[in-house]
N, C-alpha and C positions, 0 to 999 in steps of 0.2 A: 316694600309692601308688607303690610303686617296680614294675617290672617285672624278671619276672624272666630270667634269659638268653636262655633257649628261644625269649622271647616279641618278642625284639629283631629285626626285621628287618635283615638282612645290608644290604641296600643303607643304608638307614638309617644305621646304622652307620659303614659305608666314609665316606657323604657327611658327616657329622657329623666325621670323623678327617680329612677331605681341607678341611674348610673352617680347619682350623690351616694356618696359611701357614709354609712351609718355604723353605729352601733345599734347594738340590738337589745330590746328590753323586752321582758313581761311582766303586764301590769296584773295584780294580784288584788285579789281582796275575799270577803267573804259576809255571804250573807245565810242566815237562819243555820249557823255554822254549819256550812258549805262554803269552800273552799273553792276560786273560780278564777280560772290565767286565761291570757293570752295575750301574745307574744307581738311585738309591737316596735316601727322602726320611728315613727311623728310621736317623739319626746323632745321638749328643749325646755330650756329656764325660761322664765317672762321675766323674774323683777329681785331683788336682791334685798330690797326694805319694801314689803313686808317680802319674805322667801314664798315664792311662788313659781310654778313649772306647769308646765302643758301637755295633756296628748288625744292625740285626736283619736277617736271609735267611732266604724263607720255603720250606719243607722241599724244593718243588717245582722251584726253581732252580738251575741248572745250578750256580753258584756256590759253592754249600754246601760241595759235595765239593772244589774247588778250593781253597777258602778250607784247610780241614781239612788237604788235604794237604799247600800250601806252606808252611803254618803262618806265613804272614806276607800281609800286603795294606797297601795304600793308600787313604786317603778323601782324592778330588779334589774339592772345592768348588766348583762351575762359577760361574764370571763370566757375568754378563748377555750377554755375546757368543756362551755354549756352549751354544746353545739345540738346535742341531744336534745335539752329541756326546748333549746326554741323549736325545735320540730314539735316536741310533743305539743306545746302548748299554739301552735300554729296547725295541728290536726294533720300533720304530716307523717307523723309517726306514733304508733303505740308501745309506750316503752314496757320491757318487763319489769322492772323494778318500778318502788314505788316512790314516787315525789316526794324528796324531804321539804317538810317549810316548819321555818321557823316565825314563831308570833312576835311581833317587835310593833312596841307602841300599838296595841291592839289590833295586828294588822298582821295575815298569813303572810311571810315571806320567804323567797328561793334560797336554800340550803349556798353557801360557796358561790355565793353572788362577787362581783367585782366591787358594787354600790349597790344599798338599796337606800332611796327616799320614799319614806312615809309621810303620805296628805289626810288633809281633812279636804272635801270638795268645798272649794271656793265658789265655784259658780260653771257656768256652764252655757255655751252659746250650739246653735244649730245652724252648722254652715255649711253649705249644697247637699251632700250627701254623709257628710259626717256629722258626729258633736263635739267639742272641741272642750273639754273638760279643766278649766283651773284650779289646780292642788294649793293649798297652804301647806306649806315642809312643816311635819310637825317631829320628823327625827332623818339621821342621816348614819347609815355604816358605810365604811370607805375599806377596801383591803388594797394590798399591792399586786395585782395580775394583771395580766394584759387582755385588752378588750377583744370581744368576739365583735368582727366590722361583717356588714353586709353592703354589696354592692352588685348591681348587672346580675343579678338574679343569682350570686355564689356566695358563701361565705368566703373570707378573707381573711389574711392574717398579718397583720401590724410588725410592719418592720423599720428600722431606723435607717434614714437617707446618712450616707456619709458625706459630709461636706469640706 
């Protein structure tokens, strides 16, 4: 018997989508040089010719209108050391120090990122309660650290199965 939408509890739901283990990003950008994150787990690739990636901002977030009007942003990949920066830029914590970014491809980005991908906004769909934002890759930094995972409401940390 399948259920049907109405019938799906919200919690439910959220905790069933939070036990996929993710990486965690903050997407970045800046408008009227103003500098504006937040921390973000609905990133994937769409398309490999032309380079293109996804993330979804949900209608209520400061972001949205940011994102629209610079018409361009970054997805920073946090390293297992930036357990800090996602709180800050999820409104979980106010750090005392102050947030390094660096400009890359005309784009504020996270100091000691794992990866950062810089877009120009491709386009942009409105879907239920989110917008669902498509980047064109217009540059890419890669280091070698291991990722900061989230999953079931904890952070996590990446370890190698022995086979």
């Amino acid at each position: 018997m399948h259920l049907k939408e109405q019938e799906i509890d919200d919690r439910l739901f959220r905790n069933a989508m939070g036990s996929f283990a993710t990486g965690v990003t903050v997407i970045t950008t800046e408008v009227s040089g103003e500098v504006h994150g937040m921390t973000a787990n609905a990133f994937m690739s769409i398309s490999l010719k032309p380079k293109l990636i996804a993330i979804s901002v949900g209608e209520n977030a400061r972001m949205l209108g940011f994102i629209k009007d610079s018409k361009q942003f970054a997805v920073n990949v946090l390293s297992s050391a930036q357990q800090n920066e996602s709180k800050q830029f999820s409104g979980q914590l106010n750090l005392e120090h102050e947030v390094q970014f660096v400009p890359y491809m005309g784009v504020p980005t996270l100091a000691d990122s794992l990866a950062v991908i810089t877009c120009d906004l491709h386009s942009e769909y409105v879907v239920g309660d989110h917008t669902v934002f498509i980047g064109q890759v217009t540059g890419i930094q890669l280091e070698e650290k291991d990722p900061l995972i989230y999953s079931q409401g904890k952070y996590r940390e990446l370890k190698e199965l022995e086979i």
